[in-house]
C-alpha positions in Angstrom: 71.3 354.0 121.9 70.8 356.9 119.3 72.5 356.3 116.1 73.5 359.7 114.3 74.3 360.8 110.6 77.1 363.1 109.9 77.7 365.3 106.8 78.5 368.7 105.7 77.2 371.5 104.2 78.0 375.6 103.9 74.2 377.2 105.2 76.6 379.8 107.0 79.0 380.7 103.7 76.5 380.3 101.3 78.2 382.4 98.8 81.6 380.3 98.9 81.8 376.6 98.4 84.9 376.0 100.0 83.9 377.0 103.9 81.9 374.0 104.8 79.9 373.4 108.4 79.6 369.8 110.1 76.1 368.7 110.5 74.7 365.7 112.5 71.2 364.4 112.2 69.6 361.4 114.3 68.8 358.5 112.3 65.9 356.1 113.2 64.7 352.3 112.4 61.8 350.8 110.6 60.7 347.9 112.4 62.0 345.9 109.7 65.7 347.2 110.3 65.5 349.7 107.2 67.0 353.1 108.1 63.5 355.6 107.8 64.6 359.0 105.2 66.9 361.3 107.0 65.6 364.9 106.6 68.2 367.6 106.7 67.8 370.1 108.8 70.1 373.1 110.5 68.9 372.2 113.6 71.1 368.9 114.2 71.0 367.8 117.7 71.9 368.7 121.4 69.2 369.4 123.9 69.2 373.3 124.5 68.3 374.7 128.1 64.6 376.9 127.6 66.5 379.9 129.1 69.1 379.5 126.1 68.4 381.9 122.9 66.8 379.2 121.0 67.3 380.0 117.1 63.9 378.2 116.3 64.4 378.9 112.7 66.7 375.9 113.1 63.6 373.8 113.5 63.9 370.1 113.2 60.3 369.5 110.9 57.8 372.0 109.7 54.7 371.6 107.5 54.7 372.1 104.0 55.3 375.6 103.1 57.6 376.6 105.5 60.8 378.6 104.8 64.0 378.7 106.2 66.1 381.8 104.8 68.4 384.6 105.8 67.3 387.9 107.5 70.3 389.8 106.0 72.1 388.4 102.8 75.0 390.9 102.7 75.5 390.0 106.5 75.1 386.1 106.2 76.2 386.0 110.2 73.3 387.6 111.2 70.7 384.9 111.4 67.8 382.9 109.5 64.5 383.7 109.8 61.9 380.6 109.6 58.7 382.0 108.2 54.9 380.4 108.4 52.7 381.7 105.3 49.8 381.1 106.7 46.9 379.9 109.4 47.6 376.5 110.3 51.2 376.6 109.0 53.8 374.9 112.6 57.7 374.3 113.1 59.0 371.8 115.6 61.6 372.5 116.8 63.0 369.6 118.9 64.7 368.8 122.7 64.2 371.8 125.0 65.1 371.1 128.5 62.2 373.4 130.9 63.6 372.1 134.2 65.5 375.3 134.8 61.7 377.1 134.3 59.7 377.5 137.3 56.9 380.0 136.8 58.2 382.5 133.9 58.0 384.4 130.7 58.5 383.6 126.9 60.5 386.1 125.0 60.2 385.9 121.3 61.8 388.0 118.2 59.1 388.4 115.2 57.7 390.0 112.2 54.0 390.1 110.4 52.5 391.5 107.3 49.6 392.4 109.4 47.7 391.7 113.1 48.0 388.1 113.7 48.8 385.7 116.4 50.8 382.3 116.8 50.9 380.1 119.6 54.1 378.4 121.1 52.9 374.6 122.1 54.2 371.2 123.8 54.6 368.4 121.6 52.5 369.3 118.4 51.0 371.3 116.1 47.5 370.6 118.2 49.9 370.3 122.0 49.2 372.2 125.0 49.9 375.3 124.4 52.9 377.0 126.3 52.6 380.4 125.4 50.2 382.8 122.9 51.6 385.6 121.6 49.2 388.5 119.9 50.7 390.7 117.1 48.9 394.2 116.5 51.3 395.7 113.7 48.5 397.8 112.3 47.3 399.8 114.4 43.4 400.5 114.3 42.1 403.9 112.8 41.1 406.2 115.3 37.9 408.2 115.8 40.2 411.5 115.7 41.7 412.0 112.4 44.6 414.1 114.3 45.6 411.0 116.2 46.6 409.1 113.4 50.4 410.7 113.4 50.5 408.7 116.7 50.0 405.5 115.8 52.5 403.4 114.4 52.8 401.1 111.6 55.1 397.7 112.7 53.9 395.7 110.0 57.0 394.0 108.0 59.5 395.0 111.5 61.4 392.6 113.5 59.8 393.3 117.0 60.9 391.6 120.5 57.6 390.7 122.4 57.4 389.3 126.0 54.5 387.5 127.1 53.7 385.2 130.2 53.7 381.3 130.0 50.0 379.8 130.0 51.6 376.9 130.9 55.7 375.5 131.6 56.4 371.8 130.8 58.7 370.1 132.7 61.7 368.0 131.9 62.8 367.9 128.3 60.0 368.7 125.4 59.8 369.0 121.5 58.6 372.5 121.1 56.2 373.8 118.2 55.4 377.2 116.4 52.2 377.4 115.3 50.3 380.1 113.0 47.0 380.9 114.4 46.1 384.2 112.2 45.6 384.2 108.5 49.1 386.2 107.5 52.1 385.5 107.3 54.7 385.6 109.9 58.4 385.2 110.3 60.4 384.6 113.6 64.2 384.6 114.7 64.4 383.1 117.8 62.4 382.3 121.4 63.8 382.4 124.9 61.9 381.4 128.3 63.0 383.4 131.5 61.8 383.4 134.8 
């Protein structure tokens, strides 16, 4: 069986010490019998269903330079933001059941300081990859000077993209963020649909 760690902490009050949350964590074994360092995370445990908002900046691991922090700090209720400086940078974000996805879509709330792209893959930072989302938040400058007023600038806006699955795992899977561009870029959360 799965042994578990529980604790508290107050990630959701952070302003007042006396409103605390229950955490759990999963403990595992050396082969020696020594309990391995437990890493805390918001992300505890469960297994969420793919068609679930999944708040990935609860991720379970991340590589080194990844930040967990909030979107809004006068409205602490409003949600963390997990953000990956740079190319190469992943988030795993672990137990998401895909038997409820048949042959579907990957919504997926993000921001970037400039054009970019980050992959959503199976398993690991180098895993089959699930779904590729391409972020164009500058917008090229066009021949005509005069059409200029009509492109937008997105860059540093939270922006809702929808993009079709390259692939859909089946059964339950460990699901990773990864950073393919060379800025910086933040998301909220992922859903599938179908």
């Amino acid at each position: 069986g799965q042994w578990y760690l529980f604790y508290h902490h107050n990630y959701f009050s952070p302003s007042d010490d006396k409103r605390r949350s229950a955490c759990i964590e999963k403990l595992y074994f050396n082969p020696d019998g020594t309990i391995q360092e437990v890493k805390q995370t918001i992300r505890g445990v469960g297994i969420n269903k793919a068609t679930e908002k999944i708040e990935i900046d609860r991720y379970s691991t991340a590589s080194e330079g990844v930040t967990n922090e909030l979107i809004d700090t006068v409205n602490t209720f409003r949600s963390y933001m997990a953000t990956l400086p740079k190319k190469g940078s992943w988030l795993k974000y672990d137990d998401v059941d895909f038997s409820c996805i048949k042959d579907g879509y990957m919504i997926i709330n993000v921001k970037a300081a400039d054009n970019t792209e980050l992959c959503v893959r199976e398993g690991s930072a180098k895993g089959k990859v699930i779904a590729r989302v391409t972020l164009t938040v500058r917008p090229e400058e066009p021949a005509n000077p005069m059409m200029a007023r009509f492109r937008r600038d997105l860059r540093n806006q939270w922006l809702t993209q929808s993009v079709n699955l390259e692939y859909t795992p089946k059964g339950v899977n460990n699901l990773v963020v990864t950073n393919e561009g060379d800025g910086e870029l933040s998301v909220n959360w992922v859903q599938f649909k179908n």
